[in-house]
C-alpha positions in Angstrom: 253.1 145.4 205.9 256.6 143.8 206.4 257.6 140.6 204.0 257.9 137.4 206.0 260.7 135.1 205.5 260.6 131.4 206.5 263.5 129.1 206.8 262.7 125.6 206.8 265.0 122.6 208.6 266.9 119.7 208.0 265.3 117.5 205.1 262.1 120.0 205.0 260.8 122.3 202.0 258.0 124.4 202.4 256.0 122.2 203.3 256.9 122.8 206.9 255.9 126.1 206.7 251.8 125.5 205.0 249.7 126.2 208.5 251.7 129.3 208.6 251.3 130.8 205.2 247.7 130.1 205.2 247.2 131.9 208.6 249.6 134.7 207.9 249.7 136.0 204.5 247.0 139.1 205.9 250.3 140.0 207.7 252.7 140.4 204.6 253.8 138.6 201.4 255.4 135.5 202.6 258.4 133.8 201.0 259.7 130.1 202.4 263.8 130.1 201.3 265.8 127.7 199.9 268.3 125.6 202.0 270.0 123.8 199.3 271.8 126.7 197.7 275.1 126.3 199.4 277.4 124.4 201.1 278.1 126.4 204.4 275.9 128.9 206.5 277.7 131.8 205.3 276.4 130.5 201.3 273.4 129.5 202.4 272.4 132.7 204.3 273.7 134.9 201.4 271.6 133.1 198.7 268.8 134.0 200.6 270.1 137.4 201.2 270.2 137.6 197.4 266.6 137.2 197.0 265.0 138.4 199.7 263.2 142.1 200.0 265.5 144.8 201.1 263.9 144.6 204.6 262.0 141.8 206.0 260.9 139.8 208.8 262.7 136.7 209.4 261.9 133.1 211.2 263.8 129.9 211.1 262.7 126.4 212.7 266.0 124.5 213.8 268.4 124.5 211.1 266.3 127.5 209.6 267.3 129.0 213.3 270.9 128.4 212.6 270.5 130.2 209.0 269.1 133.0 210.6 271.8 133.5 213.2 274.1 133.7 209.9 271.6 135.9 208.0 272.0 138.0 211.6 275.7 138.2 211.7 275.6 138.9 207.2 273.1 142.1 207.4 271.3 142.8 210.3 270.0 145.9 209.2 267.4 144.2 206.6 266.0 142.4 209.7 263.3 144.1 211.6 262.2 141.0 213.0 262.9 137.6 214.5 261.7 134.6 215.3 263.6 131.7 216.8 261.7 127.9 216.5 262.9 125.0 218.2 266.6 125.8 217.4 269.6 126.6 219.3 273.0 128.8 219.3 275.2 126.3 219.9 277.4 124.2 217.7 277.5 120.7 217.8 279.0 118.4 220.0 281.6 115.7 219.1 279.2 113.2 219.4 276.4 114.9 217.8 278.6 115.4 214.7 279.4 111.7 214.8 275.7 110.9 214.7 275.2 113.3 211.4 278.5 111.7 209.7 276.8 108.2 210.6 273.3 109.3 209.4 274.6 110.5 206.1 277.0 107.3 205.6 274.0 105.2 206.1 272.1 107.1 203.1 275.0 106.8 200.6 274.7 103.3 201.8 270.7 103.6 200.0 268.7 103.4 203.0 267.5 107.6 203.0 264.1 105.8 203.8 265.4 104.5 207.0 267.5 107.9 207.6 264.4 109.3 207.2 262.4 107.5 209.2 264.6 107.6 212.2 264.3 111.5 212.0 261.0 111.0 212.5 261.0 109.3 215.9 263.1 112.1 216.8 261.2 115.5 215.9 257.7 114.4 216.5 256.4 114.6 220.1 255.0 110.8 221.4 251.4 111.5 221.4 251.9 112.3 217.5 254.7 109.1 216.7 251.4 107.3 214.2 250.2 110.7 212.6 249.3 109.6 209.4 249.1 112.9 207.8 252.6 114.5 209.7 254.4 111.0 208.6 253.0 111.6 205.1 254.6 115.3 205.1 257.7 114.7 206.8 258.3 111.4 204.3 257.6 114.1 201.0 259.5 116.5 202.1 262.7 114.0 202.7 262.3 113.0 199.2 261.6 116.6 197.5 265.5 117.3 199.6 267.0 114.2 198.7 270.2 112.3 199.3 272.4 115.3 197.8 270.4 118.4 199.5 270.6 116.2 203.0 274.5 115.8 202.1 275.1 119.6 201.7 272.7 120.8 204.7 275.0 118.1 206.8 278.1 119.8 205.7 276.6 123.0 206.6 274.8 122.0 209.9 278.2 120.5 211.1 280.5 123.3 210.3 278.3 126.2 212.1 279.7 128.6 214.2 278.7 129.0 217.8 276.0 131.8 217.8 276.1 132.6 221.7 278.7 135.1 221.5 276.5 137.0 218.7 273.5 136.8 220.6 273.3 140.2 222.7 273.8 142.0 219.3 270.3 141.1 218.4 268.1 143.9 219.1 265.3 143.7 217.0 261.6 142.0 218.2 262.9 138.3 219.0 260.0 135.2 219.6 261.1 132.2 221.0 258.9 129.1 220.2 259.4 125.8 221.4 257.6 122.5 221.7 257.8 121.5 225.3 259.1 117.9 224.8 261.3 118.8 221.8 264.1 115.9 222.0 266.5 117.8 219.5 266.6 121.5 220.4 264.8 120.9 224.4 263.1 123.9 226.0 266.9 124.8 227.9 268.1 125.8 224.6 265.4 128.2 223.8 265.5 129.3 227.0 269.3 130.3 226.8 267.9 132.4 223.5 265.2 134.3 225.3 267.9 135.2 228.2 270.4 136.0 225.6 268.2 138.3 223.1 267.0 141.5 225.3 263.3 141.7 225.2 263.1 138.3 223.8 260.0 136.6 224.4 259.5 132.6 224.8 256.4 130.7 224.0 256.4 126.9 225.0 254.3 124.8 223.2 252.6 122.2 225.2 251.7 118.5 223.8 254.5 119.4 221.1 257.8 118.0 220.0 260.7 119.7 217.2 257.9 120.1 214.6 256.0 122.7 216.2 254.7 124.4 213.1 253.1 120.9 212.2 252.5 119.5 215.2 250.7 122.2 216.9 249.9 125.1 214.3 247.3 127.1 215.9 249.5 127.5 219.0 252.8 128.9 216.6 250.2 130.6 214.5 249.1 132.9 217.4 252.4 133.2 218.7 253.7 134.5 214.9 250.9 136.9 214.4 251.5 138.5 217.8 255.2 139.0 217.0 254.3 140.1 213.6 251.5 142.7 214.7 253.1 143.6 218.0 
């Protein structure tokens, strides 16, 4: 059985990651990374590298997806796997950079509670805006990354490469999962993976917004453990 890898996003832990690990440890050991060990991509992606088994399987939601391009480009060969979730290969925009620099000034300022709460509105799908329980996890797994990890993922989120021209390079089994009215990465972006990877395949998730795993578990569940048995 191949080891799993899990990257988790911006501000999330583990945590992200729990309807998957229960559902998919039958498949392989399972190990959810650390995004706070590093202050670029290229650190980030080699910490994990570090730790990781010599060969693995790999999936990354969002940021996670950006990690993995970088974990792509840094040893391919210990990939055998890949799945893409709600993420996209390009780099920021001028004005998307602006928003992250005005985000993180405004928690220095001491309002991460309202930083946080305002990256609620944007990764959870409508229907789910009052979800007790996905507010609950989203609001512990700000504070488990803190004012400092959310300072350094920044950094790191802003100063990515673009990952299009690295795309046709990937030739291992790619998934493609996104929620179908994800505001942050939408399904266009996820699309321009599946064209980009050969063989790729792309699952949209209805009813579903950036936090697929959360928000709609037994979909990205089923999706997973086809890619990992296929």
């Amino acid at each position: 059985m191949t080891p799993l890898v899990l990257v988790p996003g911006l501000l999330c832990t583990a945590e992200l990651f729990a309807p998957q690990v229960a559902a998919l440890w039958p498949y392989g050991s399972i190990t959810v990374a650390s995004t706070l060990e590093g202050e670029t991509m290229a650190e980030i992606a080699a910490a994990i590298l570090a730790t990781a088994p010599p060969r693995f399987a790999l999936a990354g939601l969002s940021m996670g997806g950006y990690i993995c391009f970088e974990i792509m480009r840094q040893a391919p060969e210990r990939v055998s796997k890949l799945a893409l979730l709600d993420t996209s290969a390009r780099p920021d925009a001028p004005q998307q950079v602006a928003q992250r620099h005005a985000l993180l000034e405004q928690a220095r300022q001491g309002d991460f509670a309202a930083v946080a709460a305002r990256g609620l509105t944007a990764v959870l799908h409508p229907a789910h805006q009052q979800d007790a329980a996905l507010r609950a996890i989203h609001e512990r797994m700000g504070q488990a990354v803190g004012l400092a990890g959310l300072a350094r993922e920044l950094a790191a989120v802003i100063g990515r490469p673009d990952s299009r021209p690295d795309l046709a390079a990937i030739t291992v089994p790619t998934l493609v999962v996104v929620g179908a009215d994800d505001a942050v990465t939408p399904p266009d972006q996820a699309e321009e993976l599946a064209a980009a990877i050969a063989g790729a395949r792309l699952v949209v998730v209805p009813e579903c917004g950036h936090s697929t795993t959360l928000e709609q578990p037994a979909a990205v569940n089923q999706a997973l453990v086809d890619w990992l048995r296929a």
